[in-house]
DRENPA-836931 format. One record per residue: x, y, z of N, C-alpha, C, O in turn. Coordinates in steps of 0.05 Angstrom, whole numbers, plus 5000, padded with zeros to 4 digits. Each point is the difference from the previous one (the first is absolute). Layout:
// DRENPA-836931
XYZXYZXYZXYZ
...
***
This chain:
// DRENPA-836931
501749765000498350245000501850255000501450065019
498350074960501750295004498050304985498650064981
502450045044498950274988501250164992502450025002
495450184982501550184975502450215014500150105022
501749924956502250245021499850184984501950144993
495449894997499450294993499050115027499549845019
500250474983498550165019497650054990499350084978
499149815050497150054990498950165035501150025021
496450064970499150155016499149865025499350145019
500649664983499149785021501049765007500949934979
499449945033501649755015497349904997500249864980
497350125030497949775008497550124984499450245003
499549634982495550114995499549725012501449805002
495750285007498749804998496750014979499350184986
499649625018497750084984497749815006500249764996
497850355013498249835019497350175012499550244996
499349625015497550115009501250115043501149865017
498050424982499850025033497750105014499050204990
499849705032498049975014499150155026502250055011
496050045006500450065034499549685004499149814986
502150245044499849765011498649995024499850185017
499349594983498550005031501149745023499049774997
502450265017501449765012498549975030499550185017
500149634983498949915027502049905016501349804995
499050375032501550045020499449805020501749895014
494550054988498849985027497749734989497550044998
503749714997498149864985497350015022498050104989
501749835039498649975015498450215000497649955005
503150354991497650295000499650104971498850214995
502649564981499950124973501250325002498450184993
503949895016500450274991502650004991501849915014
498650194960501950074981501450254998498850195008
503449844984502550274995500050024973501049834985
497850425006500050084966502750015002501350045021
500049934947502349984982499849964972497850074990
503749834996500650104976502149755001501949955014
496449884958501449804985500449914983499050184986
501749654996500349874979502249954996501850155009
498849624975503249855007501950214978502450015005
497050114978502650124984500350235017502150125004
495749945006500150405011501449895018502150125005
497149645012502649975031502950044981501850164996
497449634996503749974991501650164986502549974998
495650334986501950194996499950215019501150224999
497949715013500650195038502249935011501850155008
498049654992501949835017503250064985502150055012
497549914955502350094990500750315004502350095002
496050034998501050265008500250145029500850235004
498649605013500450015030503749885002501450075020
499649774960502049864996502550204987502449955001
496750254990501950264994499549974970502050104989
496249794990500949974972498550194994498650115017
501450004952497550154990498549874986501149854984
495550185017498049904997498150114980500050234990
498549565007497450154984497849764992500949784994
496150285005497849855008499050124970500150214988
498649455007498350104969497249815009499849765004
498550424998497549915000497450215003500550244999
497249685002497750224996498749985029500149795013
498550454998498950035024496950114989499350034976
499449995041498050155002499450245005501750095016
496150104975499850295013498549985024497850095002
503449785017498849985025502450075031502350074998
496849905019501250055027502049815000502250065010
497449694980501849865001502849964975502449945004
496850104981501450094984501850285001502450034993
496350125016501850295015502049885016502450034997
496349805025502649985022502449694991502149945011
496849984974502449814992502050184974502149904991
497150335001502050264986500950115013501850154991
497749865042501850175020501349835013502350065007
496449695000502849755005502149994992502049995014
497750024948501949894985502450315004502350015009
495950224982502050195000501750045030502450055002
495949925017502350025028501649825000502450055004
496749674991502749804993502550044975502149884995
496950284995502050114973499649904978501450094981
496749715015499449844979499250204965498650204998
502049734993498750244975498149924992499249774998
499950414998496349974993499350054973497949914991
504050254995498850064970499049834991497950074989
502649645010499149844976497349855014499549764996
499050415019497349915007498050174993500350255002
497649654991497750064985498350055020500449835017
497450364991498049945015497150014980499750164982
498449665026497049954982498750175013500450075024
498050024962497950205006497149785015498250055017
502549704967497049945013500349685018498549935018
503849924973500949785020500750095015501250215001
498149585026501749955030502549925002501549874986
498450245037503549915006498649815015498150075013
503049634987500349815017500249905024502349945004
496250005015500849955037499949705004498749864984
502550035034499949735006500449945037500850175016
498249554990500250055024502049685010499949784988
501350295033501549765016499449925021500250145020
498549604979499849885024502049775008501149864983
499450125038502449855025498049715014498150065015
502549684980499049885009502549745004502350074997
497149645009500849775008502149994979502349925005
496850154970501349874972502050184998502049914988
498250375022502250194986497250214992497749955005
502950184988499250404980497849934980500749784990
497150295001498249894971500450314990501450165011
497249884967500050244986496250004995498549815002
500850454991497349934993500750294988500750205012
499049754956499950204981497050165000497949895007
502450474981497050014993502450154974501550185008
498649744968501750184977498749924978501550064981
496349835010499649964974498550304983498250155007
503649864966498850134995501150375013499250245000
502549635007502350315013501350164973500049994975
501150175048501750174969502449835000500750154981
500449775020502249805001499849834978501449974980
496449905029499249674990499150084969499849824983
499550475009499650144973502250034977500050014975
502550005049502349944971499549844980498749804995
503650454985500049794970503050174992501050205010
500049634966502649944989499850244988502150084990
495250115008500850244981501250205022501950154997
496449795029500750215026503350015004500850225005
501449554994501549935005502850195005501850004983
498150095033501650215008504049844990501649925016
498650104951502049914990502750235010502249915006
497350324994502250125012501549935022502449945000
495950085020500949895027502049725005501549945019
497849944956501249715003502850014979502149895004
497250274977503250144985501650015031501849855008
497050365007501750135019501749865025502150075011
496249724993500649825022502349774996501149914980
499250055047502649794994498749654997500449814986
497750265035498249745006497050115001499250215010
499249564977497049985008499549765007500749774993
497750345026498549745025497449954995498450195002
500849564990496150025001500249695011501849845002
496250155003498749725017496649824990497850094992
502849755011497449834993497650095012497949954989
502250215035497050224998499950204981497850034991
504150125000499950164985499149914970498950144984
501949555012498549774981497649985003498650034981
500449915041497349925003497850145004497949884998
501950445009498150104999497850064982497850095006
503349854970498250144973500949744982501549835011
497950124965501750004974500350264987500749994977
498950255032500650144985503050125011501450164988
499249725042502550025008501449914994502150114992
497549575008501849744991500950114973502349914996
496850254983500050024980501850245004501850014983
498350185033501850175004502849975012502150124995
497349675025503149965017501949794980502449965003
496249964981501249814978501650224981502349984992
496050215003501350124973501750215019501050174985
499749885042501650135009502749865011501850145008
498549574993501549914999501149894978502349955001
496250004973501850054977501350224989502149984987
496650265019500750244993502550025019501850054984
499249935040501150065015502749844994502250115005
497749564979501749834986501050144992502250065009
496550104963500350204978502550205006501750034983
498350115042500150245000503849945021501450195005
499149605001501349905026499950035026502050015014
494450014997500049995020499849805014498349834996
503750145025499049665009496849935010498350175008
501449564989496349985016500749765023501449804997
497150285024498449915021498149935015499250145018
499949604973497649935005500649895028502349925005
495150065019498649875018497749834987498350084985
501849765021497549755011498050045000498249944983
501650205046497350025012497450004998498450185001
501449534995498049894986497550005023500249945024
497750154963498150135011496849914984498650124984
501149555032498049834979496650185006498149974984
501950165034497250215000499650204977497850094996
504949994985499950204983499449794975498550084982
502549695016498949864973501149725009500749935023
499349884948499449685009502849914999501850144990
498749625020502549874994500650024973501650174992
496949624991500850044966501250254995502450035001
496350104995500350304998502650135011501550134986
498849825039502850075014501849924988501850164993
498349565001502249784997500350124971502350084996
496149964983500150124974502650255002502350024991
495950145022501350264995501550095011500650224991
501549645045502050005010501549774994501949925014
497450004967502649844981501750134986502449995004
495850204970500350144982502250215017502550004995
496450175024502050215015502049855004502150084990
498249625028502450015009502549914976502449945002
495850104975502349924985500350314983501249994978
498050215030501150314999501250065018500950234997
499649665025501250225020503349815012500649775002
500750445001502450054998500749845036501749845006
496350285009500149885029496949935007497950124995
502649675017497849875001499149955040501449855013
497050254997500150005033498049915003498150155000
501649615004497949765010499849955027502149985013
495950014997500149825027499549705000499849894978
500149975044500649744992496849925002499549834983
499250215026496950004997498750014976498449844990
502750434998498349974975501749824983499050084979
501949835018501649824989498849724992499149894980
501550065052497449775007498249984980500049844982
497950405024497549934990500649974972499349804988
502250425000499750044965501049614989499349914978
502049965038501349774993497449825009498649894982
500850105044497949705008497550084999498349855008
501050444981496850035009499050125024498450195002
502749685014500150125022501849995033501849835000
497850335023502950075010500349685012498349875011
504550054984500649765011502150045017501550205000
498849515023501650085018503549975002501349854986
499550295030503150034993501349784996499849865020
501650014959502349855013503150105016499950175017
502149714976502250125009500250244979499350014977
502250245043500450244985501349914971498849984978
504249965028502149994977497949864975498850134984
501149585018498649934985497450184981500450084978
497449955033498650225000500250244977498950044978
503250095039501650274988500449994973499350124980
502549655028501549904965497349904978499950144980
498449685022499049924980497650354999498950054979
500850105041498450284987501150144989498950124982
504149925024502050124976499449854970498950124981
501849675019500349914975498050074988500450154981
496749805026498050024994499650264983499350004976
501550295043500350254988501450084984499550214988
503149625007502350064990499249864969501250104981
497349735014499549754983498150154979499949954976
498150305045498350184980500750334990498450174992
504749835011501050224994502150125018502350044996
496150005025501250075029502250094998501349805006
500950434988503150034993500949995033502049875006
497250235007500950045037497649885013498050004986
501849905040498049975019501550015018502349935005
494650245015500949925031497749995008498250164997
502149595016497249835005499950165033501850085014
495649924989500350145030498349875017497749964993
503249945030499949835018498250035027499549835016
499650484984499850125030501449965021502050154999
498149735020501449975024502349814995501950005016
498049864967501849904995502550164979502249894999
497550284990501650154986499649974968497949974989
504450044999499950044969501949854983502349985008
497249924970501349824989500850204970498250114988
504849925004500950164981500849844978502349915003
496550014973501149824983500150204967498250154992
504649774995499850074981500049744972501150004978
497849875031500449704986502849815001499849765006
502750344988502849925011500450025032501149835013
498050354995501450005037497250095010499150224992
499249585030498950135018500750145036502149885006
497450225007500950015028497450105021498550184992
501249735023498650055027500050215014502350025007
496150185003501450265010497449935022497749924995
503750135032498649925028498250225002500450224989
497349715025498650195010500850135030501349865016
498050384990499750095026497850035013498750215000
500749505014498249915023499250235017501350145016
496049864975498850215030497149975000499049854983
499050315041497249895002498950234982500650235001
497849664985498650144981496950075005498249855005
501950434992497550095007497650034981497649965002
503950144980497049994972502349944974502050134997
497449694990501549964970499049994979500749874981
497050325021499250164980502550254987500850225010
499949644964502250174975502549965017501550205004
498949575007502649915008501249904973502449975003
496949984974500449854972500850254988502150034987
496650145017500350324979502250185010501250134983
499549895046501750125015503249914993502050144998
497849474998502249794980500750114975502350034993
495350054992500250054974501950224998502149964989
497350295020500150274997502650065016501050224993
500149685021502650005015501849894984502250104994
497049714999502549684976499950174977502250024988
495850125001500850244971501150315005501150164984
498249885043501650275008503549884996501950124991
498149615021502549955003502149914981502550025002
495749854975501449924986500250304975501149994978
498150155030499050264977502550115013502049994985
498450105037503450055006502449834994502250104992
497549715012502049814987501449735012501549824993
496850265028500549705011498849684994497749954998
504449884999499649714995497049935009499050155017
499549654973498149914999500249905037498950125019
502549694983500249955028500850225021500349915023
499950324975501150125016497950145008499250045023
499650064952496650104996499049835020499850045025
499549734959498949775020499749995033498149955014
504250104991500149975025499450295017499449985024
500750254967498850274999496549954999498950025022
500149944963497849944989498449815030498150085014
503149714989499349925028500050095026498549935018
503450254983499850235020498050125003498649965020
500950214962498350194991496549845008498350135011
501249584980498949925004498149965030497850055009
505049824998499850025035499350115018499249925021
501050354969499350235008497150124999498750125017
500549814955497450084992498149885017498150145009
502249524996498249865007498950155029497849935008
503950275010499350075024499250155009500550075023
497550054958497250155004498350034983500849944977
496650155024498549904985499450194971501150224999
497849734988499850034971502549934974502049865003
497150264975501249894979502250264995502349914997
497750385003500950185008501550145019502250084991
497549975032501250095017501449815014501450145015
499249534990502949975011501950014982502249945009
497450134953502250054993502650105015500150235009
502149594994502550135004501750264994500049974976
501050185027502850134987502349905000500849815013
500150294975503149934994501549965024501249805008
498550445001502050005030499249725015501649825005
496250164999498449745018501949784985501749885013
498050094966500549624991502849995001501149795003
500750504994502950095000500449865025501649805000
497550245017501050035030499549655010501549875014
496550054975500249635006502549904992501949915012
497550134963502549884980503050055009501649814999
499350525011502549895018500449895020502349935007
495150035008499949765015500449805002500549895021
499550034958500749754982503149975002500949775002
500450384999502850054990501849995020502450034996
***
């Protein structure tokens, strides 16, 4: 994986749908902490909480909520030009509930200004400009008229030498397996880095989530798997168990940093957006990696998808710990 050593105006885009959020704090009195989510908007927060420069391509609504996810982005530094707002679609909200199993999601976005993209909207400058673009299998699944967009932004992005970065995050409430398995095939054999978790993995392979065997084992045959449909880099991501870095010749293991986790809601996006801040400066995939897990660790210990984003200084200060 190498990026361009031309100068461009940006280290990270992402391109995706972002949402308010409603997180339930208090399962027993049902009371929730508004925020602001969606997995690319975390993860180019997170990259720009990480010291890189940023920029978000997607459509909002002329609504309240749409206002305050434009003052999010701008106080986080994120650039905003290449967003559209609709005069007559919603901006998107979703809600999190905490139970036995782990976090659920319960979407209300159909039919948003987001989910309205098309390949003509396609904010092609932005992606000239960038070093990397990030989109994810929600950003696939909301529409076909997205899928149809995040496709022709990662070819265009081929085109132009921007590297691409896909997530997984496969999200069977937005559309069907077939369907998934179709059209996050197709991506992973566009994108340059490929960031899977080992869950969705699972499913896209057996149907549905099956249980662990041994890691190594495991690891290796979901690499191949990704690597087999294009895949040029993976790093399979593990949660608590950490991250697996394979470039098809050499894979390696990068440990996690164990701690009690309080909400891990955009603990995956906080991974994302740290590992491309990091590798957008120039550090090794594993080095990222192991940054990226930091950063992670951190997120998981308070609640929402937004605000335990890390800083720099924070994940700085583990890591010479380390040392």
């Amino acid at each position: 994986m190498n990026l361009t050593s031309e100068v461009r105006r940006f280290d990270v885009i992402a391109l995706g749908e972002a949402m308010v959020e409603f997180n339930q704090t208090d399962p027993a009195q049902s009371q929730y902490q508004q925020g602001f989510g969606g997995d690319t908007s975390n993860a180019i927060i997170a990259a720009s909480r990480a010291g890189v420069r940023t920029a978000y391509l997607t459509r909002v609504g002329n609504d309240w909520v749409g206002e305050k996810l434009l003052a999010l982005w701008r106080e986080e530094g994120v650039d905003t030009s290449s967003i559209e707002i609709d005069a007559v679609k919603p901006t998107g909200m979703y809600f999190v509930t905490h139970g036995t199993s782990g976090h659920e999601f319960h979407y209300m976005r159909k039919g948003s200004a987001a989910s309205c993209m098309t390949p003509e909207w396609l904010p092609k400058a932005a992606i000239e400009q960038a070093k990397i673009l990030h989109v994810s299998g929600i950003s696939l699944a909301i529409s076909e008229s997205a899928t149809d967009t995040v496709l022709a932004a990662m070819r265009y992005a081929k085109q132009v030498g921007t590297v691409v970065s896909l997530d997984s995050n496969l999200r069977l409430k937005l559309w069907s397996l077939d369907r998934a398995k179709q059209v996050l095939e197709e991506a992973i054999g566009l994108c340059d880095l490929f960031l899977p978790s080992r869950e969705d993995i699972e499913i896209l392979i057996n149907g549905t989530a099956a249980s662990h065997s041994a890691l190594g084992l495991q690891a290796d045959f979901i690499l191949d798997w990704c690597h087999e449909r294009g895949a040029k880099t993976v790093v399979l991501k593990l949660g608590s168990e950490g991250c697996v870095v394979s470039d098809v010749k050499t894979r390696v293991a990068v440990v996690p940093r164990l701690v009690e986790a309080v909400d891990a809601t955009g603990a995956g996006d906080c991974f994302c957006g740290n590992l491309l801040a990091r590798i957008a400066a120039g550090d090794s995939l594993t080095d990222a990696s192991r940054y990226a897990n930091v950063a992670a660790s951190l997120a998981v210990q308070g609640f929402g998808a937004v605000a335990p984003l890390p800083r720099t200084s924070q994940v700085q200060a583990i890591l010479k710990s380390y040392q």
